[in-house]
Phi, psi and omega in degrees: 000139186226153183202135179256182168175153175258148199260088196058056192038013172270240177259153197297165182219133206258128219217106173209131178143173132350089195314331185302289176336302188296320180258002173268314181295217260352283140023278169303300178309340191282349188291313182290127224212130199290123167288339189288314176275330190050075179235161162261172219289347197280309170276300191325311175103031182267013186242124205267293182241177157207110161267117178255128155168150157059072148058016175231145143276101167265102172281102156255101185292176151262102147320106188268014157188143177339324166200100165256104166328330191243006164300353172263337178278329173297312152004284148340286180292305205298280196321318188305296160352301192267340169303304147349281185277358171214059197279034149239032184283132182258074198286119175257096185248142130263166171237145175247133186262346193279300219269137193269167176286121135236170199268025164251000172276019200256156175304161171310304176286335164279357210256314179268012180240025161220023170071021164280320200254134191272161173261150174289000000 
């Protein structure tokens, strides 16, 4: 079953597998938290795809800047995460470097607790 969706109001986010799956690794990933913001990586918009099928995981992050320090550490958490929420799994994480990071994939409500977005 393939299914797309948009996630906490940022950019859509490509969504494929088993729905049971698909909301428990959320689930987990939503635990995983940007240390620079302490946001989690689900609002922040660093998740690019999650693929589910045939006993594999695909993870694909977003950088969130040209040279982030704590990005292999987030990484790091995330790949633990899906291990967690799927522990007979085989997890393929990547960062896709073409799409770029900005404070408009992060949700509506982290965008206003953290003072991006001004009110009219």
């Amino acid at each position: 079953m393939r299914t797309t969706t948009t996630v906490t109001e940022g950019p859509e986010l490509l969504l494929e597998g088993p729905v049971e799956a698909l909301l428990r690794s959320l689930d987990a990933l939503r635990a995983v938290c940007d240390p620079g913001l302490g946001a989690s990586i689900v609002e922040l918009g660093l998740i690019e795809s999650l693929r589910l099928r045939n006993g594999e995981a695909e993870l694909r992050l977003v950088v969130p800047g040209a040279v982030c320090p704590l990005s292999d550490l987030t990484a790091d958490d995330a790949f633990r995460a899906i291990q967690r929420a799927l522990p007979d799994t085989d997890i393929y994480l990547s960062h896709d470097h073409a799409v770029e990071w900005s404070p408009g994939r992060a949700s509506a409500a982290l965008r206003r607790r953290l003072g991006w977005v001004t009110e009219d």
